[in-house]
C-alpha positions as CSV (number, residue, x, y, z in Angstrom):
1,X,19.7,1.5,26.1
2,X,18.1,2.3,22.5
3,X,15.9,5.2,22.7
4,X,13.7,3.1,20.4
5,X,13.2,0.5,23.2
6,X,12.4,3.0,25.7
7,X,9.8,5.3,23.5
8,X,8.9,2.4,21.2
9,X,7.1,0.4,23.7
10,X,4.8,3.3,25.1
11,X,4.4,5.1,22.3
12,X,3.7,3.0,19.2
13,X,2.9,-0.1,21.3
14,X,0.8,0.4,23.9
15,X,-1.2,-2.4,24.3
16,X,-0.7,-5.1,22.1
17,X,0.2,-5.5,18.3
18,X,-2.8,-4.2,16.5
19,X,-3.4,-1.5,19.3
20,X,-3.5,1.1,16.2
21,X,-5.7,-0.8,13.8
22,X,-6.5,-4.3,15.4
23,X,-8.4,-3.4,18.6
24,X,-10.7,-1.3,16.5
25,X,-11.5,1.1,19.4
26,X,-9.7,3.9,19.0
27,X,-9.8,6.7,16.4
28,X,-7.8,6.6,13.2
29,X,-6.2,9.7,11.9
30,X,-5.0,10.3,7.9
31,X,-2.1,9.3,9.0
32,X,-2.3,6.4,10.6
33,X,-3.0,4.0,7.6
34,X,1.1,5.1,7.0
35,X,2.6,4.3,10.6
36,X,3.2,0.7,9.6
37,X,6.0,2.0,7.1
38,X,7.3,4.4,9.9
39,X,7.7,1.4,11.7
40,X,8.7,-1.0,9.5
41,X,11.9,1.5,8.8
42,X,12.8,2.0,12.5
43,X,12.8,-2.2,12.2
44,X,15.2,-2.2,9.7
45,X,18.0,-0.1,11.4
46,X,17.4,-1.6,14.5
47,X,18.1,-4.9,12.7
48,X,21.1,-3.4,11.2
49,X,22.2,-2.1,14.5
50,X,22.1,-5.7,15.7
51,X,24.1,-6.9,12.8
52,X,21.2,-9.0,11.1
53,X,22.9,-8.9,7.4
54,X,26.1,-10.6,8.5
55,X,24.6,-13.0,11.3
56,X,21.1,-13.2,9.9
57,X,21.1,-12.7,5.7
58,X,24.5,-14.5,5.6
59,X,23.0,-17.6,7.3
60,X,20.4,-17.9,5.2
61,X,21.7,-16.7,1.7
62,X,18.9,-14.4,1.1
63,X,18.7,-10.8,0.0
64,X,18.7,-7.8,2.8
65,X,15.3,-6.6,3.9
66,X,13.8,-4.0,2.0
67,X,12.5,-1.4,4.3
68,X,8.5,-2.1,3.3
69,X,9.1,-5.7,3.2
70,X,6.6,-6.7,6.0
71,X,3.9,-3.8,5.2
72,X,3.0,-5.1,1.8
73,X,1.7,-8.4,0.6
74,X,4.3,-10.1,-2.0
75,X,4.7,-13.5,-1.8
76,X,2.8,-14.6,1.6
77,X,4.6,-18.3,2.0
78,X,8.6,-16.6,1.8
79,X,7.4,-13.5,3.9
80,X,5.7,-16.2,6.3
81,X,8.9,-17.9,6.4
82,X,11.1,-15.3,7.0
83,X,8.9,-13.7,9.9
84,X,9.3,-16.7,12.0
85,X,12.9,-17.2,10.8
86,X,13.7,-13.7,12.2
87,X,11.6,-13.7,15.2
88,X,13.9,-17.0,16.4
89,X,16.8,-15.1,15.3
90,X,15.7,-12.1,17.8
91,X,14.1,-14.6,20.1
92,X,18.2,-16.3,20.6
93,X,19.3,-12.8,20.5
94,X,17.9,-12.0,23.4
95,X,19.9,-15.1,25.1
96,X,16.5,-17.3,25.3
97,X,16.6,-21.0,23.0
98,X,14.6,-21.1,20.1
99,X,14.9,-23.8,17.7
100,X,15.5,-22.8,13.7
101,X,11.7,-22.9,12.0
102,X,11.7,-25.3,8.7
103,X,9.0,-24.6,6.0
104,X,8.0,-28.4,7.2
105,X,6.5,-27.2,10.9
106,X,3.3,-26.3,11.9
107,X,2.6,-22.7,11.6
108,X,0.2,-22.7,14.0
109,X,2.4,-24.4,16.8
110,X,5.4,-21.3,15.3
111,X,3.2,-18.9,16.1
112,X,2.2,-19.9,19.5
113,X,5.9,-20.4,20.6
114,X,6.7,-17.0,19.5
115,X,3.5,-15.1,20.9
116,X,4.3,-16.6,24.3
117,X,8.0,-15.5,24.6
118,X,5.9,-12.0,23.3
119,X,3.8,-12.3,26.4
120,X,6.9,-13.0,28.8
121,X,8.1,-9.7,28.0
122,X,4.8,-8.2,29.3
123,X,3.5,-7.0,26.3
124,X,-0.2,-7.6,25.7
125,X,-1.2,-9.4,22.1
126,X,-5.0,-8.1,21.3
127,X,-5.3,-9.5,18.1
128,X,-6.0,-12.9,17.1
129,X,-2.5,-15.2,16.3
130,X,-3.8,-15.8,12.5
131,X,-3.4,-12.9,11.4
132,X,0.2,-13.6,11.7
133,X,-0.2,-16.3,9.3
134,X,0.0,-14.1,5.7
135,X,3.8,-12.9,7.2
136,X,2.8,-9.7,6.7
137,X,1.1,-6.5,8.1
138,X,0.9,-4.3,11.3
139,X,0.9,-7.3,13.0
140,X,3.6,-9.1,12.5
141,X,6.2,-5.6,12.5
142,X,5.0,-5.4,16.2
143,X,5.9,-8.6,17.2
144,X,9.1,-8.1,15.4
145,X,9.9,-4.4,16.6
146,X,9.3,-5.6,20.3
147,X,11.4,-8.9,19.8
148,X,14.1,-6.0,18.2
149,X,14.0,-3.9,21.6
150,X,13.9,-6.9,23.7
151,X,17.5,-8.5,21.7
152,X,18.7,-4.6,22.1
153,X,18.1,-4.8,25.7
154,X,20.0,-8.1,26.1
155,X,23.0,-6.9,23.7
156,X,23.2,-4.1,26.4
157,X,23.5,-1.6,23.0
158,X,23.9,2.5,24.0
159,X,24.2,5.1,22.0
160,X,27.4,7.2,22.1
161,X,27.2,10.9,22.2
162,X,27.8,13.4,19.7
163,X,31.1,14.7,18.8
164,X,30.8,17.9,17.6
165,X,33.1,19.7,14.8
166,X,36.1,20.8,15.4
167,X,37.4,24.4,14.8
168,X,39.7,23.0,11.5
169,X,36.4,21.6,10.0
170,X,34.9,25.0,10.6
171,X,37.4,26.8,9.1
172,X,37.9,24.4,6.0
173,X,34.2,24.7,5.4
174,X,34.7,28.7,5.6
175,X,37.5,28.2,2.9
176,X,35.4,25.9,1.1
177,X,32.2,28.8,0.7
178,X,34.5,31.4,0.5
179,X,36.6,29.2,-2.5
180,X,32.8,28.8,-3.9
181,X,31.7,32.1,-4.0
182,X,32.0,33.7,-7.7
183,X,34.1,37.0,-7.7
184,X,33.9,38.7,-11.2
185,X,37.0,40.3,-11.1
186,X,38.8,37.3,-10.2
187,X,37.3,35.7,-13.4
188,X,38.3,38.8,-15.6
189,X,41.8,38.6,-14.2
190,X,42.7,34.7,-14.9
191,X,40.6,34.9,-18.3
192,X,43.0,37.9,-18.9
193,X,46.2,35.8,-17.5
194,X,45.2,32.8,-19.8
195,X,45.2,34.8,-22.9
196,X,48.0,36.9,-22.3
197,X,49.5,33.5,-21.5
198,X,48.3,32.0,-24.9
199,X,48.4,34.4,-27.6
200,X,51.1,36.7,-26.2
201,X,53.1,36.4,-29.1
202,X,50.3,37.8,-31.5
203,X,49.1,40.7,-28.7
204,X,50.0,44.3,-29.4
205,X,50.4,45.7,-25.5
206,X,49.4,49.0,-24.8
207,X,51.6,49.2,-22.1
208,X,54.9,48.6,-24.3
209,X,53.5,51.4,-26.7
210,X,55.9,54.1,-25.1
211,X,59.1,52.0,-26.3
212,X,58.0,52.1,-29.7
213,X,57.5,54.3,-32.8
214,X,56.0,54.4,-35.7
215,X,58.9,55.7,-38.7
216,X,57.4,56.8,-42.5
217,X,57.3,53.5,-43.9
218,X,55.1,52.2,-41.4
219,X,57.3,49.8,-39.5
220,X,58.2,49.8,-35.7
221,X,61.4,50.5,-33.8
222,X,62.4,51.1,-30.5
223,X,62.5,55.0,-29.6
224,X,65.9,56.4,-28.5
225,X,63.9,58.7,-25.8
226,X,61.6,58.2,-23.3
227,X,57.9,59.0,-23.7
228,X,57.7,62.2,-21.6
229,X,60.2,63.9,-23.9
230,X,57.8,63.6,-26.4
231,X,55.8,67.0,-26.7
232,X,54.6,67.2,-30.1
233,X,53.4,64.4,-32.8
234,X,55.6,64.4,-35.9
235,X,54.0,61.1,-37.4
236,X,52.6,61.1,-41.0
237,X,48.3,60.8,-41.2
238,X,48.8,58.5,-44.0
239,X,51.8,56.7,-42.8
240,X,49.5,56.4,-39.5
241,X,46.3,55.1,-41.3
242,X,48.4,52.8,-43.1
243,X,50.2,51.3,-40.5
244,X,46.5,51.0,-38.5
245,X,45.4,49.0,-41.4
246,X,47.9,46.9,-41.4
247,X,48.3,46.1,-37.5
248,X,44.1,46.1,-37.2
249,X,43.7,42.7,-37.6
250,X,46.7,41.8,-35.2
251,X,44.5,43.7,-32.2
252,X,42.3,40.9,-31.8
253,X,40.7,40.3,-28.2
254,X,39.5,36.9,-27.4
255,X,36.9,36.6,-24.4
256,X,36.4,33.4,-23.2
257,X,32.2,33.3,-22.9
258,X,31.2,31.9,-19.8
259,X,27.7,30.5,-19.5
260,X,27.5,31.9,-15.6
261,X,27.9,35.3,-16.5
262,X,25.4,38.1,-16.7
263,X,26.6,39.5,-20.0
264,X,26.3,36.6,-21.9
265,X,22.4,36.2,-20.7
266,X,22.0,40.2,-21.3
267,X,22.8,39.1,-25.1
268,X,21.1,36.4,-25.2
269,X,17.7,38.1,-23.8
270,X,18.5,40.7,-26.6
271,X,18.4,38.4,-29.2
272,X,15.1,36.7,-28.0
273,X,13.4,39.8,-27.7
274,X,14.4,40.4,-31.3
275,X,13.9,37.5,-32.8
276,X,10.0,37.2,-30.3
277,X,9.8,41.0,-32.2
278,X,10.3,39.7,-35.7
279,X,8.3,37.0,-35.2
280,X,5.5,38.5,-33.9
281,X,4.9,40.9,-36.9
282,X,4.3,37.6,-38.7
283,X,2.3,36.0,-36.3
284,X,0.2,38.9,-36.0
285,X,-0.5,39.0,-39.7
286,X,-1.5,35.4,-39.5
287,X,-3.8,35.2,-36.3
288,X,-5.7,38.5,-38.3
289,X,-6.2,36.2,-41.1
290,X,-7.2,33.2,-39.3
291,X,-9.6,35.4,-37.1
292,X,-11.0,37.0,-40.1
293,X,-11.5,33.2,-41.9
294,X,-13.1,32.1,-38.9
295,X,-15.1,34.8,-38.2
296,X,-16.7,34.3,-42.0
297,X,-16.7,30.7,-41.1
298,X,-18.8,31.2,-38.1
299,X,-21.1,33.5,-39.6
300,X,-21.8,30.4,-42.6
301,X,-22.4,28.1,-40.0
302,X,-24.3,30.5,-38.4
303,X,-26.5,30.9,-41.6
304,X,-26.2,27.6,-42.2
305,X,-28.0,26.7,-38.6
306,X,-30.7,29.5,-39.2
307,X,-31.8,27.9,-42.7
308,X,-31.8,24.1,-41.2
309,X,-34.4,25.0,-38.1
310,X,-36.7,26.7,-40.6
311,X,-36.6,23.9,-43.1
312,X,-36.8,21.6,-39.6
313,X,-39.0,23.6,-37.6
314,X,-42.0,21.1,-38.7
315,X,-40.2,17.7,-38.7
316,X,-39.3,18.7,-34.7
317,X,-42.4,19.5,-33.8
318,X,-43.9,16.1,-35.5
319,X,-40.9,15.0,-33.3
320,X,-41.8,16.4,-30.0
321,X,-45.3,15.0,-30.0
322,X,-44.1,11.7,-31.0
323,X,-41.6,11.8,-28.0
324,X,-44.2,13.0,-25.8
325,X,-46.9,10.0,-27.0
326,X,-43.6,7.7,-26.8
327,X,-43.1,8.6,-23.2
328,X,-46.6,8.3,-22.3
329,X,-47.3,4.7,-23.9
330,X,-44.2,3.7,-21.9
331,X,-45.5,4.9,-18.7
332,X,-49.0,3.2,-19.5
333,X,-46.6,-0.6,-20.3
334,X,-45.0,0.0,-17.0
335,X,-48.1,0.1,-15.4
336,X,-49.5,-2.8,-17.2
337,X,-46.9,-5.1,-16.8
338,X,-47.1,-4.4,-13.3
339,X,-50.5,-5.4,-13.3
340,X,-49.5,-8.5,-15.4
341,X,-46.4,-9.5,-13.1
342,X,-49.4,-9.5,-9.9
343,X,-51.3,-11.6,-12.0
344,X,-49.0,-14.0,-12.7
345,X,-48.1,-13.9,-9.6
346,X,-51.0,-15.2,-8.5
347,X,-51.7,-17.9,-10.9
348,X,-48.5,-19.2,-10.3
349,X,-50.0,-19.8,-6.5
350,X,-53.6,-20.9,-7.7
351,X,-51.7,-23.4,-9.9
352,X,-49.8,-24.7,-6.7
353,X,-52.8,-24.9,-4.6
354,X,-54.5,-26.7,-7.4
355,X,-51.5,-29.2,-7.6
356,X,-52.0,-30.0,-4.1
357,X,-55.3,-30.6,-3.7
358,X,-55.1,-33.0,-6.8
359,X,-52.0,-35.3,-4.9
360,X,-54.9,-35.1,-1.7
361,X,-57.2,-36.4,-3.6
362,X,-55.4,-39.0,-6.1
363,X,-54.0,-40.7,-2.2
364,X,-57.8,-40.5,-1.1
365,X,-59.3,-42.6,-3.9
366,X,-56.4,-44.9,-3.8
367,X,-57.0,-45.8,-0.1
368,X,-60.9,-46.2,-0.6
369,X,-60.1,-48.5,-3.2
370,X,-57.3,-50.1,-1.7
371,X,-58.0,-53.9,0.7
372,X,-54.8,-53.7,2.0
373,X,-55.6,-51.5,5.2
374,X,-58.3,-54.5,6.0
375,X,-55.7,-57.2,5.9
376,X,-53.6,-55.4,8.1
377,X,-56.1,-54.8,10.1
378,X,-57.1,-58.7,10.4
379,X,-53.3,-59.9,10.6
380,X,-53.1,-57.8,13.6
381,X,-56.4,-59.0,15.4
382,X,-55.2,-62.3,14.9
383,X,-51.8,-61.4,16.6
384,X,-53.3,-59.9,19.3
385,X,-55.7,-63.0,19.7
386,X,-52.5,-65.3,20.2
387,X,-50.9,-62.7,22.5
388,X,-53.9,-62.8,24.6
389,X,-53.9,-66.6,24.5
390,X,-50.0,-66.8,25.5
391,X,-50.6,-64.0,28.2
392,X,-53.7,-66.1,30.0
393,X,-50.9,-69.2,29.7
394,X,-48.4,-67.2,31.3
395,X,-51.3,-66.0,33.9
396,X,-52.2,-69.4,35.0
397,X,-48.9,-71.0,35.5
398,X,-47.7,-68.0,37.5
399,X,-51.2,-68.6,39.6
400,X,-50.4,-72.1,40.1
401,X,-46.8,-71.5,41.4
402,X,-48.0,-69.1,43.6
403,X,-50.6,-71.4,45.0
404,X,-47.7,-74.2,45.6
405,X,-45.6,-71.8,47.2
406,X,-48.5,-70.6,49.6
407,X,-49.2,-74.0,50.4
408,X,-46.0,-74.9,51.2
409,X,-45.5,-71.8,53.6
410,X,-48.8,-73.0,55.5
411,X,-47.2,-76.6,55.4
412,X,-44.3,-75.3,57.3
413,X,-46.2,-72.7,59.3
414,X,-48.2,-75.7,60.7
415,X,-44.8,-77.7,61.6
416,X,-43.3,-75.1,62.8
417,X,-46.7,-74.5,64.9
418,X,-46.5,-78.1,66.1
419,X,-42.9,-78.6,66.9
420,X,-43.4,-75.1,69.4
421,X,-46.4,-77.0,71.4
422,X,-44.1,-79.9,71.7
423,X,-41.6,-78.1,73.1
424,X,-44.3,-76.0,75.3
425,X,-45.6,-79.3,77.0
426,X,-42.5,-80.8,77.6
427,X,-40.8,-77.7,79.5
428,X,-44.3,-77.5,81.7
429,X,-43.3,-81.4,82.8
């Protein structure tokens, strides 16, 4: 099993998908405001580790995740899109159905569908589902990272263990560090192979210099006996400083400058300390003469300033006071226009007040005036007079059916009376 989908889900998880930032409870550290990228990265290899840009990108045609793609806000409808594309893509992973989202469904139906598989894997969602609607944000990384470990856990992936370096790496890296050390006397001896290799032809040896000597006309041949025979020098001084002259130029020794080597910075340090040295006479010669200039210069202005305030010193003062009475008239406005902004205040509400009471007493004098009110007033006396008249109507034929219906119940109370004393006499016969 992925040691992500082990640690993942008690570490960064805990709780739900915003337990770091969208429960709001607990405390955030200067660090936190970053974990989303931490976790956006561990995403990305556990997609790659599920083989998302062959089964995944290739389906689609679109570019491989970045790995900050779902922390920051780029174009919210695409990123939208390819959340819930990629949460069904994890969601069949993990061997569950899950039908391809089109840009054509209901986000808010998407959302549910995938928040509930979520819950089925016993993780608990404390933020609210819209925020999964921008595509983007600490949010929707959770609910991809646990949909990640979930398809991880279904794909049965393990990690394999270490293989450790063999002895034949260690020993080639040995060679290697050993080949890259720098050993000047290795250096000395191939720059000295090279150029005995190049110019051997115009090199006088001093090893070969016992096989020769040098005759009176200054040319060479090859001695008859060896070296060690030799006891005492027979050669001409002349003969000897000629034939030095001549072969001089011949004894030339060609370095090969290497920009590694410590000689070649020795000379060069030599040089800049010279040419810091020569430069610095003149420089010193110039900063005394530009101190000098602006020492005069300061001492004008200087002057200059001491000759202004006393010419000034009358003008400022004129000034001061009329700052001072300046600052004074302003604190005296303040204070007035207070007063005047109460006041205005106020007759602003007066004015209302008087408004009112004119609109009370313009509807007054119109209904004194006005007959109307009276007319209604009659109409309705006249309506109530007719409704009286109807109700008595109404009263008096409801009395006189209820007078036929009590006679009529005496009517048959008396037959019914009779008919019993009938039948009374003629059982007693």
């Amino acid at each position: 099993m992925s040691r992500e989908t082990s640690a993942d889900a008690e570490g960064r998880g805990g709780g739900g998908g915003g337990g770091r930032g969208a429960g709001g409870s607990e405390e955030i550290g200067p660090g936190q405001i970053y974990m989303p990228f931490v976790v956006m990265e561990d995403l990305l290899d556990k997609l790659k580790l599920l083989n998302y840009e062959e089964e995944f990108v290739g389906q689609l045609r679109m570019r491989p995740l970045n790995r900050h793609y779902f922390v920051l806000q780029t174009n919210s409808g695409e990123q939208f899109f390819l959340f819930t594309s990629l949460a069904a893509w994890l969601i069949r992973k993990s061997g569950k159905m899950f039908d391809q989202p089109q840009e054509t469904d209901d986000p808010n139906s998407t959302i549910s569908k995938i928040l509930e598989f979520v819950r089925k894997l016993g993780v608990t969602i404390d933020f609210a589902p819209s925020k999964l609607k921008q595509g983007f944000g600490e949010q929707a990384i959770f609910v991809l990272d646990r949909l990640s470990d979930e398809a991880l856990r279904s794909s049965n992936f393990t990690w394999n263990s270490p293989i450790p370096p063999g002895r034949e790496d260690q020993e080639e890296d040995q060679d290697i560090d050993e080949d890259m050390e720098v050993n000047l006397d290795r250096v000395e001896e191939e720059m000295a192979a090279e150029y005995s290799e190049e110019e051997e032809d115009d090199i006088l040896h001093i090893d070969n210099m016992g096989s020769y000597a040098i005759d009176r006309v200054g040319g060479l041949q090859e001695a008859r006996d060896k070296p060690e025979q030799i006891l005492q020098s027979n050669t001409d001084a002349e003969a000897w400083n000629l034939e030095v002259e001549r072969v001089a130029p011949q004894l030339k020794v060609t370095v090969r400058v290497d920009a590694r080597d410590w000689r070649h910075h020795l000379e060069q340090m030599h040089e800049y300390r010279k040419g810091i040295q020569d430069s610095l006479v003149t420089t010193k010669t110039n900063l005394a003469r530009l101190q000098e200039d602006i020492g005069k210069t300061l001492e004008k202005i200087s002057s200059r300033e001491k000759y202004l305030n006393s010419q000034l010193e009358a003008p400022l003062g004129e000034y001061k006071q009329l700052s001072q009475h300046l600052a004074q008239t302003r604190e005296q406005y303040k204070s007035v226009s207070g007063g005047v902004t109460e006041r205005s205040r106020l007759l602003s509400q007066i004015t209302d007040d008087l408004e009112s009471v004119k609109s009370e007493m313009e509807e007054r004098g119109t209904s004194m005036t006005d007959g109307s009110p009276l007319v209604n007033i009659r109409k309705s006396l006249a309506r109530v007079k007719a409704e009286i008249v109807a109700m008595d109507v109404r009263i008096g034929v409801v009395e006189h059916n209820l007078l036929q219906a009590r006679m009529k119940d005496k009517t048959n109370l008396q037959r019914d009376l009779h008919m019993a004393v009938q039948q009374n006499n003629i059982f007693k016969i």
